[in-house]
TIKOL-320365 format. One record per residue (C-alpha): residue number from 1; residue in one letter; y, x, z. Coordinates in steps of 0.5 Angstrom, whole numbers, plus 500, padded with zeros to 3 digits. Last residue first. Layout:
NUM / A / Y / X / Z
...
This chain:
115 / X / 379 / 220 / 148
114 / X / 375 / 227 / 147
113 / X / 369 / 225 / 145
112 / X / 373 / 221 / 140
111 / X / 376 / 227 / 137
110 / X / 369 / 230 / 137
109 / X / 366 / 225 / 133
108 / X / 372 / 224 / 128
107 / X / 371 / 231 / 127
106 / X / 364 / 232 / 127
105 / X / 364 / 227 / 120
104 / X / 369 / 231 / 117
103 / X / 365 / 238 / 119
102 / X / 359 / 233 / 115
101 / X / 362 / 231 / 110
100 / X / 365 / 224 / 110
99 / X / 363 / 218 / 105
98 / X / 365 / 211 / 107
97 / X / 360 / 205 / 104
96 / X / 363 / 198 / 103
95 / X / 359 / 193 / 105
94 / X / 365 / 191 / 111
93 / X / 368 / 190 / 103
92 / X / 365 / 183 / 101
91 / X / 371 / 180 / 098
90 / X / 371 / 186 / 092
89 / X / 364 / 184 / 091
88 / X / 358 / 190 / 093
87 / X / 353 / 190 / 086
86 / X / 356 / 197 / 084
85 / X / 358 / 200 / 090
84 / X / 365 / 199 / 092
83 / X / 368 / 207 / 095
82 / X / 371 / 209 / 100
81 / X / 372 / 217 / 100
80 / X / 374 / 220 / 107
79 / X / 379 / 227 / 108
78 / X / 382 / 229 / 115
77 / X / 385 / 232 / 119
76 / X / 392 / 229 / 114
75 / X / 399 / 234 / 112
74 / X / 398 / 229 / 105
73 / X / 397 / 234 / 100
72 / X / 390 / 237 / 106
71 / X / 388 / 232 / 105
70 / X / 389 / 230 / 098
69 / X / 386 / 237 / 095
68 / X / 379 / 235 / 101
67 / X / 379 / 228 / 098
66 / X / 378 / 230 / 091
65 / X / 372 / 236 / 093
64 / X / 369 / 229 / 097
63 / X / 370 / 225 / 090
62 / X / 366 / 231 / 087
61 / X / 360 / 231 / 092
60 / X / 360 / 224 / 091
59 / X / 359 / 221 / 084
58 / X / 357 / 215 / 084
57 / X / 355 / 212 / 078
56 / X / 357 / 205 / 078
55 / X / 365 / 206 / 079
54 / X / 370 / 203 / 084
53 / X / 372 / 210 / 088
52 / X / 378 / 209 / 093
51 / X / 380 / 217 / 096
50 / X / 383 / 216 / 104
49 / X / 387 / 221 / 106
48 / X / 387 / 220 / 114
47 / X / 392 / 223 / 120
46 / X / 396 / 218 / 118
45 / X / 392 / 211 / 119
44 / X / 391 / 206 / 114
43 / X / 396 / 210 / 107
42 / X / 390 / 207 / 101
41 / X / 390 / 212 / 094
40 / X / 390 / 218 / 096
39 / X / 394 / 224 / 097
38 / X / 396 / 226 / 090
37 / X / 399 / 233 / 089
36 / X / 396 / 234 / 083
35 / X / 398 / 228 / 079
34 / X / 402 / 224 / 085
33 / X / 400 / 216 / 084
32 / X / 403 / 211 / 089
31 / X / 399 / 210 / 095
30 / X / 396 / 203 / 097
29 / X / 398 / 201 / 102
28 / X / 396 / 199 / 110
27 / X / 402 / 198 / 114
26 / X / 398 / 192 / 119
25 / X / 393 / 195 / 121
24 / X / 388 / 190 / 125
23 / X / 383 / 188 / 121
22 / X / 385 / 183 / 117
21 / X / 391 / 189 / 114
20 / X / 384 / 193 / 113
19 / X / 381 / 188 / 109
18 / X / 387 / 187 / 105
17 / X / 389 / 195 / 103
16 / X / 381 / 195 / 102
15 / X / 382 / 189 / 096
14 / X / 388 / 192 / 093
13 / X / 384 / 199 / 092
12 / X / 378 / 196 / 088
11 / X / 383 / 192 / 085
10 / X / 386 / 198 / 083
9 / X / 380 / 202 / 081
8 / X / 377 / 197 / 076
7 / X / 385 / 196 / 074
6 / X / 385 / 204 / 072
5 / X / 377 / 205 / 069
4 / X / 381 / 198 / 065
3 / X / 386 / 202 / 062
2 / X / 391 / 197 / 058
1 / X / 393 / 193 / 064
């Protein structure tokens, strides 16, 4: 691959989409790319917009805005960002940190509560 900030991010997204099929959910995968009308980067569950982010310098506050545009692209409640911290291995993905914003995260609790 000829843009290496791309193939960082594949791998990255590869390696989720692995360890969420060894953990139960069977049709992850990755998304292809829709400019402006993307909706993510990895399919897991549907009710899910899920942003993949391997870089060194996180940069959350835009990436949660990037979220957001793909939930609501992909019809999803909500919006997450997984990203691959720099010294966390493509292998080591339980390491892994999700970033939610506060009513996202009251979502999923109360969603839950409610179950």
């Amino acid at each position: 691959m000829s843009n290496p900030p791309r193939a960082k991010g594949t791998k990255a997204e590869t390696a989720l989409v692995d360890y969420l099929r060894a953990a139960g959910w069977p049709d992850a995968g990755r998304l292809p790319l829709q400019g402006r009308f993307d909706k993510g980067d990895v399919a897991w569950v549907p009710w899910l917009a899920c942003e993949v982010k391997n870089v060194r310098a996180p940069r959350v506050a835009e990436w949660l805005r990037e979220a957001e545009i793909e939930r609501r692209n992909r019809g999803a409640t909500f919006g997450a960002v997984v990203h691959k911290p720099h010294g966390v291995g493509l292998t080591n993905q339980g390491m892994w940190h999700v970033h939610l914003t506060l009513d996202t995260f009251a979502g999923v609790v109360r969603s839950l509560e409610e179950r």
